[in-house]
C-alpha positions as CSV (number, residue, x, y, z in Angstrom):
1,X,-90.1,-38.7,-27.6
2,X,-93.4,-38.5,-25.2
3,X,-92.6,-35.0,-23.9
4,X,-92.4,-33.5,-28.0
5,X,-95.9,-35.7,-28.5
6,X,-98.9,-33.4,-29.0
7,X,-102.8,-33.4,-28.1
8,X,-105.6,-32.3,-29.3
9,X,-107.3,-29.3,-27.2
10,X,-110.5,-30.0,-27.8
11,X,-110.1,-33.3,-26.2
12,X,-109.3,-31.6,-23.2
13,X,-112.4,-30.0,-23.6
14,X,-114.6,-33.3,-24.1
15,X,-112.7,-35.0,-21.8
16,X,-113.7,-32.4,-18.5
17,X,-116.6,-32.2,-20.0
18,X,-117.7,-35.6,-19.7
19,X,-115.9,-36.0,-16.3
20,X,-118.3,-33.1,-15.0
21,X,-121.4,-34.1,-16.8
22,X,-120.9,-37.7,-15.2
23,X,-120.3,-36.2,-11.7
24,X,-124.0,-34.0,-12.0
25,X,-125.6,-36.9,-13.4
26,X,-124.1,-39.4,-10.4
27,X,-124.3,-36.7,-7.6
28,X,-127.3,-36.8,-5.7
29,X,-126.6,-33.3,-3.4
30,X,-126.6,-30.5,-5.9
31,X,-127.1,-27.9,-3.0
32,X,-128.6,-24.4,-5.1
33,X,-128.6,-26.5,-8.4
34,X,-130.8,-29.8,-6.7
35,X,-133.6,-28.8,-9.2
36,X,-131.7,-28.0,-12.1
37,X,-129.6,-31.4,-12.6
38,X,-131.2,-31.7,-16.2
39,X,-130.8,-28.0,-17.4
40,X,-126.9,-28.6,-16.1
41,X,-126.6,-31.3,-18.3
42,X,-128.4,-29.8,-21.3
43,X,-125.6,-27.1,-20.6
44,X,-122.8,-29.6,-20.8
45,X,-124.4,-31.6,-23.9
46,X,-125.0,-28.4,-25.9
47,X,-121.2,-27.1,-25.5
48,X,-119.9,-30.6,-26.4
49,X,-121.8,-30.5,-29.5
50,X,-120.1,-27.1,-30.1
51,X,-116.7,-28.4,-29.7
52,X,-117.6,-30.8,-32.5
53,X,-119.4,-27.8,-35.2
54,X,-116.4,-25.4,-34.1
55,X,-114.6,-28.5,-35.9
56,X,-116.0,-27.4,-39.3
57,X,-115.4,-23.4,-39.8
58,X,-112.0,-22.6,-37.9
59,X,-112.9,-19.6,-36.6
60,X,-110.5,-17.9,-34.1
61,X,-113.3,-15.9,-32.2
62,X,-115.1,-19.3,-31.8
63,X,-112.3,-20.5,-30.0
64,X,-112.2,-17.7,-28.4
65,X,-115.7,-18.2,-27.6
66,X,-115.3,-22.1,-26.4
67,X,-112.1,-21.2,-24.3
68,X,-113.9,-18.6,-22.4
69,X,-117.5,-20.5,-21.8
70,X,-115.4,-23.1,-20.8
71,X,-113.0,-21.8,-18.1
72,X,-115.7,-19.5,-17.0
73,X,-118.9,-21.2,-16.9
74,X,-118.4,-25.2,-17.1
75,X,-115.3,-25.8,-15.5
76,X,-117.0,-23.6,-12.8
77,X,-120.1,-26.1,-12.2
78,X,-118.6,-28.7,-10.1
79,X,-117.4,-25.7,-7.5
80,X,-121.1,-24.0,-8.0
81,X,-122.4,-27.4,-6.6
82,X,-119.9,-28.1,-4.1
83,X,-119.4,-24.9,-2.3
84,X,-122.0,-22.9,-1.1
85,X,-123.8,-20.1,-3.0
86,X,-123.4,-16.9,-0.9
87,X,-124.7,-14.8,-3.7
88,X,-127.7,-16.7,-4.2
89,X,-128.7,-16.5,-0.4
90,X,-127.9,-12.8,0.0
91,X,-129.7,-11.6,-2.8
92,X,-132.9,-14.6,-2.7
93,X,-132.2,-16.7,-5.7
94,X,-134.6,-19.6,-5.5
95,X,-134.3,-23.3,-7.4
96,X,-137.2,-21.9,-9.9
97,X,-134.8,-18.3,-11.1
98,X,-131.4,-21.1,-11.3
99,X,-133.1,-23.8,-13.4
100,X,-134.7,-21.3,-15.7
101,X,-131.2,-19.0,-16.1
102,X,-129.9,-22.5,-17.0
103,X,-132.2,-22.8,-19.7
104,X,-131.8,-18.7,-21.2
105,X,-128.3,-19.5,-21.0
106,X,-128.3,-22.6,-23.6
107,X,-130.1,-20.0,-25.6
108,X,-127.8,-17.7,-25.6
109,X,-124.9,-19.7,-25.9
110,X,-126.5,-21.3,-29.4
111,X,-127.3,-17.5,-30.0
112,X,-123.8,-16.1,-30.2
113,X,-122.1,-19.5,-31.5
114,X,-123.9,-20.2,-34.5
115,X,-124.1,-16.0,-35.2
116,X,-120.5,-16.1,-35.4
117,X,-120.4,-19.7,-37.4
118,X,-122.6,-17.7,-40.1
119,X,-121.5,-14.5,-40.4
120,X,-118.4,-15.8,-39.9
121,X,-116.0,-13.0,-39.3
122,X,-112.1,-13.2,-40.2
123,X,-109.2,-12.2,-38.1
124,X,-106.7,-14.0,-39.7
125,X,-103.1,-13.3,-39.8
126,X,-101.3,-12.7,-43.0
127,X,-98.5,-14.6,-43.6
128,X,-96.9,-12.8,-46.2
129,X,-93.5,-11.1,-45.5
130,X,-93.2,-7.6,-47.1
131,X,-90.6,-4.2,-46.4
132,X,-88.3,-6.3,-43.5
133,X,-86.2,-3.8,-42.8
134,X,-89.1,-1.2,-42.8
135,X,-91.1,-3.4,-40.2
136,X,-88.4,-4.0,-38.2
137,X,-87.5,-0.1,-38.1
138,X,-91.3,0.1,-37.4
139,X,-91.2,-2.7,-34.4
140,X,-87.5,-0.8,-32.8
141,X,-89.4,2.6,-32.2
142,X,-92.8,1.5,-31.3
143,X,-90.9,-1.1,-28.5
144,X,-88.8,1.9,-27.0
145,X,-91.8,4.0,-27.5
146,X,-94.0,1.8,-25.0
147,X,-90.7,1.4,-22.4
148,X,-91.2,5.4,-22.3
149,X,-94.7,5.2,-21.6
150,X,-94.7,2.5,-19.3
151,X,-92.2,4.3,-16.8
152,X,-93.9,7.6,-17.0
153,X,-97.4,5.7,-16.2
154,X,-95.1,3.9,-13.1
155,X,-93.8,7.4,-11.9
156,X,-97.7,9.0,-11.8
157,X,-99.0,5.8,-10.2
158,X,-95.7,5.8,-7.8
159,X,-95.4,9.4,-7.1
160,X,-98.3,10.8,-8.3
161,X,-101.9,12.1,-6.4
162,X,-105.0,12.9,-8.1
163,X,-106.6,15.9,-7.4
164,X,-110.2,16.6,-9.9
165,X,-109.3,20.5,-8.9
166,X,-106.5,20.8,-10.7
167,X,-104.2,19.4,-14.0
168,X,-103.3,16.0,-12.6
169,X,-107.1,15.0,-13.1
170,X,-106.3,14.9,-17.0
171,X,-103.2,12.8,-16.0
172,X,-105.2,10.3,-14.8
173,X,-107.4,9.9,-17.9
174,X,-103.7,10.1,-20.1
175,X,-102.3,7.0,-17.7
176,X,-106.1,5.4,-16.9
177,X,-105.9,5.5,-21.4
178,X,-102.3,4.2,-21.6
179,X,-102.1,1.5,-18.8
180,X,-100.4,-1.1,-18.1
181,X,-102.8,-3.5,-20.1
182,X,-102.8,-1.8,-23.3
183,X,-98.4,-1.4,-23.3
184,X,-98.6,-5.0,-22.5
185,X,-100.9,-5.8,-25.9
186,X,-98.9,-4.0,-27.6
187,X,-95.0,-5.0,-26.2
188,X,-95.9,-8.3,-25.9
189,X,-97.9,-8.7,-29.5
190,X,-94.8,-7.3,-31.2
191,X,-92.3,-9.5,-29.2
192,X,-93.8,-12.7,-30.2
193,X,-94.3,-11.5,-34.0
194,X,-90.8,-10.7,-34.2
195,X,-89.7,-14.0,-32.8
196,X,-92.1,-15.5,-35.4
197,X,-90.5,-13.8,-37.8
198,X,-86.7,-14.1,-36.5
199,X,-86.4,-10.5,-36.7
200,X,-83.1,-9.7,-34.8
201,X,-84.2,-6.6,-32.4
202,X,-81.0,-5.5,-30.5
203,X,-81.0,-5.5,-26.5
204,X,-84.4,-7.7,-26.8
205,X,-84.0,-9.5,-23.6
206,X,-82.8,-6.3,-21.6
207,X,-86.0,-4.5,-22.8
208,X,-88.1,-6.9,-22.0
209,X,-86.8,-7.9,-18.4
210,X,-87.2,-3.8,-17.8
211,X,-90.5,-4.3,-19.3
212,X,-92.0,-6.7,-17.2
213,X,-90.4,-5.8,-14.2
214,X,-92.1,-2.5,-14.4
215,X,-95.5,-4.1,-15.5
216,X,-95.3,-6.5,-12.3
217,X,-94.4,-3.7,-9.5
218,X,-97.1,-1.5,-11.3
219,X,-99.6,-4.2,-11.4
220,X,-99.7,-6.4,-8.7
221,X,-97.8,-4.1,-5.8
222,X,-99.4,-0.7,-6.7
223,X,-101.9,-1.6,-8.6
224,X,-103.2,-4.9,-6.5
225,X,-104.5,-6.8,-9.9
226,X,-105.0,-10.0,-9.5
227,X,-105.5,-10.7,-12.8
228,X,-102.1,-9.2,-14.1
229,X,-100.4,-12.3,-14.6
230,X,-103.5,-13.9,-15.9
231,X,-103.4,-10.9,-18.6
232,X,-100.0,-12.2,-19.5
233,X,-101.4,-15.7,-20.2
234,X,-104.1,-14.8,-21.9
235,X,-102.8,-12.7,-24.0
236,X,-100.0,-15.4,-24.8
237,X,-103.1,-17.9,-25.9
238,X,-104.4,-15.7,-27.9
239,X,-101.4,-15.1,-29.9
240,X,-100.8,-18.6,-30.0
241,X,-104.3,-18.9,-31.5
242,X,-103.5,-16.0,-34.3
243,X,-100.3,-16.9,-35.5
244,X,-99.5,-20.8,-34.6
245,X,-103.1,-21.8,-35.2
246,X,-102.8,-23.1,-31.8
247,X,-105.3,-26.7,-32.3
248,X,-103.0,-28.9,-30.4
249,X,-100.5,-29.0,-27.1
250,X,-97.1,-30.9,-26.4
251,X,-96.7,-32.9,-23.3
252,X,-93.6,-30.8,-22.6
253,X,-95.7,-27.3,-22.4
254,X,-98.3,-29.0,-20.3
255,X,-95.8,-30.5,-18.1
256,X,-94.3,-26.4,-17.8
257,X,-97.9,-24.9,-17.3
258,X,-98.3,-27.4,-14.0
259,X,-95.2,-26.1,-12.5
260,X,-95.9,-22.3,-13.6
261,X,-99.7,-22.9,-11.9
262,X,-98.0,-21.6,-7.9
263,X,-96.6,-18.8,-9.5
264,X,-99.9,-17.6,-10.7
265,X,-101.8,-18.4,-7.7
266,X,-98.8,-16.8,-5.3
267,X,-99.3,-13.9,-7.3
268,X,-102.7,-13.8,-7.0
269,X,-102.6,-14.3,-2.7
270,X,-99.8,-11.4,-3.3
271,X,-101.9,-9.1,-5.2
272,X,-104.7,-9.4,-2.8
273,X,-102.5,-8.8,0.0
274,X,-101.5,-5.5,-1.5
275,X,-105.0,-4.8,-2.1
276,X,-106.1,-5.0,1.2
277,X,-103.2,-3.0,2.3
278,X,-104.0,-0.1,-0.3
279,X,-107.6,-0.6,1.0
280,X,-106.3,0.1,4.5
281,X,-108.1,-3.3,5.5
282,X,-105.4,-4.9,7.1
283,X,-103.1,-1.9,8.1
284,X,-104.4,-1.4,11.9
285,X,-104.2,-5.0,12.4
286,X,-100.4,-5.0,11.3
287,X,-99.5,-2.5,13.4
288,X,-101.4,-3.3,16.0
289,X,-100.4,-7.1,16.3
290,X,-97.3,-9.3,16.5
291,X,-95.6,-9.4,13.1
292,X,-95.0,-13.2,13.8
293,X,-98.7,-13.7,14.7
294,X,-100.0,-11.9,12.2
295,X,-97.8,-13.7,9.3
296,X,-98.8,-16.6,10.7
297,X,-102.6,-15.3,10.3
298,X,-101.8,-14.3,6.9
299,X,-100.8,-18.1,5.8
300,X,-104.0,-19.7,7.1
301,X,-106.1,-17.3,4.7
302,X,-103.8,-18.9,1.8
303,X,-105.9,-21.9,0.8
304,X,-108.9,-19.6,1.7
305,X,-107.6,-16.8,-1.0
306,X,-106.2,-19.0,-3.6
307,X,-109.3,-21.5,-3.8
308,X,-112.3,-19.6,-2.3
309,X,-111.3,-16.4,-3.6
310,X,-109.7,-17.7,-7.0
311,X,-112.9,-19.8,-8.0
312,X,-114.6,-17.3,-7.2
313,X,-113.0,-15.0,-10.1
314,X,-114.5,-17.2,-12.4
315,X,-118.1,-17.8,-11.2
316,X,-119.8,-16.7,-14.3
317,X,-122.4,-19.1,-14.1
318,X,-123.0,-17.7,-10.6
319,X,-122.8,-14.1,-11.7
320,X,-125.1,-14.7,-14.7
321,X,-127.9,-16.2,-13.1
322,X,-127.7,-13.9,-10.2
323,X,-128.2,-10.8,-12.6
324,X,-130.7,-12.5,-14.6
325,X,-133.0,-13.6,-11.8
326,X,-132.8,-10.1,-10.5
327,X,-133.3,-8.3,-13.6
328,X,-135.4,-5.7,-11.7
329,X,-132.9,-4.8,-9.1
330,X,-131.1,-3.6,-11.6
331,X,-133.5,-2.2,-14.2
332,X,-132.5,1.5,-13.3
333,X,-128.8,0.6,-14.4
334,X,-128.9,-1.7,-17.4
335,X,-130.3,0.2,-19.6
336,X,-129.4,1.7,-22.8
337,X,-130.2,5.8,-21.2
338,X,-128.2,5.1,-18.2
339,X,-125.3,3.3,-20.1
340,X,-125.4,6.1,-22.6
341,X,-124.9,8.6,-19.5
342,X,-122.1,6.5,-18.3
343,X,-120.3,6.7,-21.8
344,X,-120.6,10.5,-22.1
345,X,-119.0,10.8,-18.6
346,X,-116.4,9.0,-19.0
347,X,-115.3,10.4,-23.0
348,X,-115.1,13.9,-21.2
349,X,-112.3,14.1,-19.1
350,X,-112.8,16.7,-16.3
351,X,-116.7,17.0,-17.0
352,X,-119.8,14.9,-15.3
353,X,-122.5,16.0,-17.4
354,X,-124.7,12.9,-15.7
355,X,-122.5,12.4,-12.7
356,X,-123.3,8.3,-12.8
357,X,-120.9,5.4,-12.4
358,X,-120.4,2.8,-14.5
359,X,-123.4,0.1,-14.5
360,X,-120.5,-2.6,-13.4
361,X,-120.2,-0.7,-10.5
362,X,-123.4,0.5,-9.4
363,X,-125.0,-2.9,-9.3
364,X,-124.9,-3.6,-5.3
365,X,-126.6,0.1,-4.9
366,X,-128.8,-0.6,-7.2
367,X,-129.8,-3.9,-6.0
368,X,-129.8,-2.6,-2.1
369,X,-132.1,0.2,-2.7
370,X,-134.8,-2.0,-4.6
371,X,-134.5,-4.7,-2.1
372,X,-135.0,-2.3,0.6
373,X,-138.1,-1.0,-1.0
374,X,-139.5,-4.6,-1.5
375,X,-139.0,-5.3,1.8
376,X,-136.4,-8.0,1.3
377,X,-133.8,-6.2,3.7
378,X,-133.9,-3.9,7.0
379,X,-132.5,-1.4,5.7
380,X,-129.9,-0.6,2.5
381,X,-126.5,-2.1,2.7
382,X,-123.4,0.5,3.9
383,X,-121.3,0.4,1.1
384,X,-117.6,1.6,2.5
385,X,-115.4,0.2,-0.9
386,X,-117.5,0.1,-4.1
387,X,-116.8,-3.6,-6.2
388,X,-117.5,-3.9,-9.8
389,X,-119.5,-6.7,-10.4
390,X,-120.0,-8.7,-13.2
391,X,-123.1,-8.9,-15.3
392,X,-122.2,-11.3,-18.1
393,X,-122.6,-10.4,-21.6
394,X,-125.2,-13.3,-21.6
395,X,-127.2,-12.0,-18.7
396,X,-127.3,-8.4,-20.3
397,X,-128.0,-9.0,-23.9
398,X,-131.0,-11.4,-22.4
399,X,-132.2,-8.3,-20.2
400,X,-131.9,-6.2,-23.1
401,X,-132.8,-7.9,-26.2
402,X,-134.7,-10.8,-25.0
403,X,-135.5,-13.4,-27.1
404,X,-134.4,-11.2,-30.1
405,X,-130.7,-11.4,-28.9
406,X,-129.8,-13.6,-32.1
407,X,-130.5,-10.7,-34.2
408,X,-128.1,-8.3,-31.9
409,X,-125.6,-11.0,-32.1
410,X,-126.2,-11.2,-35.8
411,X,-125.5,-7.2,-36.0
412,X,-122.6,-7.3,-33.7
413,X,-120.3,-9.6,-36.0
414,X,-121.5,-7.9,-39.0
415,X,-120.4,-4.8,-38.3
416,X,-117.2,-6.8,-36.7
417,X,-116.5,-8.4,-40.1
418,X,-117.4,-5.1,-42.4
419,X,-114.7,-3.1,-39.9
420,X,-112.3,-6.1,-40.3
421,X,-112.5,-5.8,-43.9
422,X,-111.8,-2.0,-44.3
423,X,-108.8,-2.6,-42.2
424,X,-107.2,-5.1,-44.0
425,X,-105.0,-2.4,-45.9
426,X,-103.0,-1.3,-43.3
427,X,-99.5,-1.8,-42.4
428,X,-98.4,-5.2,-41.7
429,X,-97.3,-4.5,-38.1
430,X,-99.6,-2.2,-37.5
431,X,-102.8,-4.7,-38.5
432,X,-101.2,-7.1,-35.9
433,X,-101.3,-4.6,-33.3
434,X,-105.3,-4.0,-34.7
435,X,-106.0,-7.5,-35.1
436,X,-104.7,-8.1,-31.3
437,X,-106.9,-5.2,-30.1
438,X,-109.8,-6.9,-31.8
439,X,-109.8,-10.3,-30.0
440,X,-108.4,-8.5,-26.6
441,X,-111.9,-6.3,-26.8
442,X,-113.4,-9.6,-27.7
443,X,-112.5,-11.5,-24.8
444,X,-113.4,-8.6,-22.8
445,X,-116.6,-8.4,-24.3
446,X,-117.8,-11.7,-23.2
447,X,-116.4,-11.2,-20.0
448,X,-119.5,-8.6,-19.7
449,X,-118.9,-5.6,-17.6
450,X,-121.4,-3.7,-19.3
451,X,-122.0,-2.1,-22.8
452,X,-120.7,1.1,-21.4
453,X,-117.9,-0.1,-19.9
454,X,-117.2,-2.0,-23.4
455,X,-118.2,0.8,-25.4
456,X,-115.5,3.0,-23.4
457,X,-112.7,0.4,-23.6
458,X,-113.5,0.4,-27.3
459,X,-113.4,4.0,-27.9
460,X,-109.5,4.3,-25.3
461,X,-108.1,1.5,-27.4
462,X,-108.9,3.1,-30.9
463,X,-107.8,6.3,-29.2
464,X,-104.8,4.2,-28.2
465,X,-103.8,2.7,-31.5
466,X,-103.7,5.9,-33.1
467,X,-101.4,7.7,-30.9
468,X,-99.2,4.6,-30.7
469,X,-99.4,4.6,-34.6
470,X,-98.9,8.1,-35.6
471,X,-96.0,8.5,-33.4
472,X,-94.2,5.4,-34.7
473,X,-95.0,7.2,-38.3
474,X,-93.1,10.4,-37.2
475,X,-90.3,8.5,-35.9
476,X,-90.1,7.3,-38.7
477,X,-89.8,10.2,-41.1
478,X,-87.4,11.5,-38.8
479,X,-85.1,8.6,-39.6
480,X,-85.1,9.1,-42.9
């Protein structure tokens, strides 16, 4: 039958590929990127070629890796060249900067790809089935356990207010450590494993509509992600990759991700709606205005939200040559002192030792300030609502490391592959909740909010895992 028939994924990804490089070679208006045609299509040659060498190791983080360049940085081009630029014109990015970042990023790109292909680091999932009856014990009370934790972080974000003067400060840090995202890893990891595994877990469905109900009030109404349904689905790719060896795709599930497409992007408009309302940005106008005239208002931003806004999400090519270009706007902040002063902050609950933000979100002070001095602006930006911005593990480890990054890169996966190997003793359903972790922090480290931020998100997970774990082991002994 058609719908059961199967493709190949990496076609998908030659196929767009090709589309887009044939639309920058044909296109004679390339807007910011008129000068940098042939650095675009080095770009698109280089990550084909990688398609084809990925081909020849198997490894899950280059998939990984492929997936993410892909969504985030060539299916981005064609909107790059066809919208306008705003970041480039508000912070001076010439032809010269964009055409050079081109060429760093190719660099970069070969840098981390072929340090993976040779170090080659495993996160495999072992198929062997050991202590059922154990695991699914194990599975029972760490899925009730998260239900627990998932309402109480509700409640705080619900009910509660955070005052650094008193106790609910270290509430914060308890919830900011157990949020939303990490339950979901966790739930949702140990939901597909025992469906894998046709484990019979009783009331399954019933904890898992209470499950998600929860994580979509928390998320997108209190919360205002926009990216909590995009979590969902990457997390669902990714254990697709780890335990179906996801390589190909049915018709049918193609078919189903077309129609599931509004539902992501409603969410998304939703989300940002509840954003602005927690941001008081559109309060005074709603009760200051027809309700009528001001739904009506609301529906003519949709198509401006859901494709202004939404590619925006995934300008990392933008983002990336933006940071690059203005590497000394933002010399202060990236920076291996200040990102070490960020880190300590943030481990000590209750305590600013340096009192400094997060690099992700100091980067439009930072670049204000120094573009004030220069005498590029009138005077420094007013910044009411501070916005983390995205620097782009590419952008960074360039600003960094230089033209050294392969040796980083090199370091990075070793130390990856030694700590993968340590690991490989543990419990079965633990080391898929560890193995999860690993390509979640992954993902997120490509996504490149900053070493500190990474460093931090490292250091809550493992913090994370081992309170998940050792509770799940006393549960267990009680049992018995």
């Amino acid at each position: 039958m058609l719908l059961k028939k199967k493709i190949n994924i990496n076609l998908f990804y030659y196929f767009f590929s090709l589309l887009i490089l044939i639309f920058i070679f044909f296109k004679n208006d390339l807007n910011s990127f008129d000068n940098s045609k042939f650095q675009l299509l080095l770009l698109l040659i280089v990550f084909i070629i990688s398609i084809y060498i990925e081909n020849f190791k198997k490894n899950i983080l280059l998939k990984i890796l492929i997936f993410h360049f892909f969504i985030f940085y060539i299916f981005r081009i064609p909107f790059s060249v066809i919208q306008d630029n705003q970041i480039f014109d508000v912070r001076f990015v010439g032809s010269t900067e964009i055409k050079n970042s081109i060429i760093i990023l190719v660099l970069q790109y070969i840098s981390i790809f072929f340090a993976i292909f040779i170090v080659n680091p495993q996160i495999n999932f072992n198929n062997t089935l050991k202590n059922k009856n154990e695991n699914l014990m194990i599975i029972n009370s760490v899925l009730y356990l998260i239900l627990l934790i998932m309402f109480l972080n509700f409640l705080f974000n619900l009910f509660g207010t955070i005052n650094y003067e008193n106790y609910s400060k270290y509430l914060a840090v308890i919830f900011n450590i157990f949020n939303s995202k990490r339950l979901s890893i966790v739930f949702i990891t140990l939901i597909f494993y025992a469906i894998y595994r046709e484990y019979k877990i009783k009331n399954l469905k019933y904890l898992a509509i209470i499950f998600f109900i929860i994580y979509i009030v928390d998320t997108i109404y209190l919360a205002g992600s926009r990216s909590s349904i995009l979590h969902i689905c990457l997390l669902l790719y990714m254990l697709s990759l780890y335990y179906l060896k996801l390589e190909k795709i049915s018709i049918k599930l193609i078919i189903l991700s077309i129609f599931f497409l509004p539902i992501i992007l409603i969410s998304f408009f939703i989300s940002t709606v509840f954003k602005a309302l927690s941001l008081k940005e559109i309060r005074y106008t709603f009760a200051h205005q027809d309700p009528l005239l001001f739904l009506n208002a609301m529906f003519d931003q949709f198509f401006s939200i859901i494709f202004i806004a939404g590619t925006d999400r995934i300008a990392y090519l933008n983002f990336f040559i933006e940071k690059l270009s203005n590497k000394r706007m933002y010399e202060n902040i990236i920076n291996f002192n200040y990102y070490f002063k960020s880190f300590i902050d943030r481990v000590t609950p209750g305590i600013d030792f340096f009192n400094v933000p997060l690099a992700a979100k100091d980067m439009q002070r930072s670049y204000s300030n120094k573009a004030f001095e220069e005498g590029l602006l009138s005077e420094p930006w007013i910044l009411r609502v501070t916005n983390s911005e995205q620097i782009t593990i590419f952008a960074e480890t360039q600003i960094l490391y230089g033209y050294f990054s392969i040796f980083f890169y090199l370091l990075f996966f070793l130390i990856l592959k030694i700590t993968c190997k340590l690991l490989n003793n543990s419990n079965i359903i633990y080391q898929q909740l560890i193995n999860i972790f690993i390509l979640v922090l992954f993902f997120d480290w490509l996504t490149g909010f900053g070493l500190d931020f990474f460093s931090i998100n490292v250091v809550y997970s493992v913090f994370f895992l081992i309170v998940i774990i050792f509770i799940s082991i006393f549960l267990k002994k009680l049992r018995r």
